[in-house]
Phi, psi and omega in degrees: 000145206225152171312311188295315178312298185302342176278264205331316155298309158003278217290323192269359153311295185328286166323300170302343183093004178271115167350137207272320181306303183324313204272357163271304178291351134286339169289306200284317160294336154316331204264350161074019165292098161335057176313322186299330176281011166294316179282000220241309195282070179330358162239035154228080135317182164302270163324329154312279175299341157321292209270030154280287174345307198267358194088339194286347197174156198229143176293312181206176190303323195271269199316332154320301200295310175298316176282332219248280188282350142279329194234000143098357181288145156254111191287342153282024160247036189232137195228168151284070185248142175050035187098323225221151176276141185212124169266117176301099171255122186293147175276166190289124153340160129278136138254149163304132185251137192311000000 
């Protein structure tokens, strides 16, 4: 999986209505992260991973690595409105045909 592959799920997560947090903790499994240990590891909390999630901090090095620099997310461009997690996914250029 590739960055472009991961914005394409984003969106179509989105599009479905499936929670923004869900469809990140399917990219970190995919992705081959040890998900069952976010709940197990106090410093990927819940609330941990919310503010990984925001950018403001990373817990630890193999999630950085898994969101940012392999699959190319910027987690500042993902906010918190009303509760619910949203990734901003920029739209795809068109291109113009001459």
């Amino acid at each position: 999986m590739d960055a472009s592959d991961a914005r394409l799920l984003l969106s179509t997560h989105h599009r479905l209505g499936i929670p923004f947090k869900y469809s990140v903790l399917f990219l970190l499994k995919v992705e081959g992260y040890p998900v069952h240990q976010l709940q197990k590891d106090s410093r990927i909390s819940s609330p941990a991973l919310h503010t990984a999630l925001s950018g403001a901090h990373w817990p630890n090095d193999r999630l950085r690595h898994c969101l940012h620099d392999r699959l190319g997310l910027d987690p500042f461009a993902w906010g918190e409105q009303n509760g619910a997690w949203q990734c901003r996914i920029p739209e795809a250029k068109r291109r113009r045909r001459p």
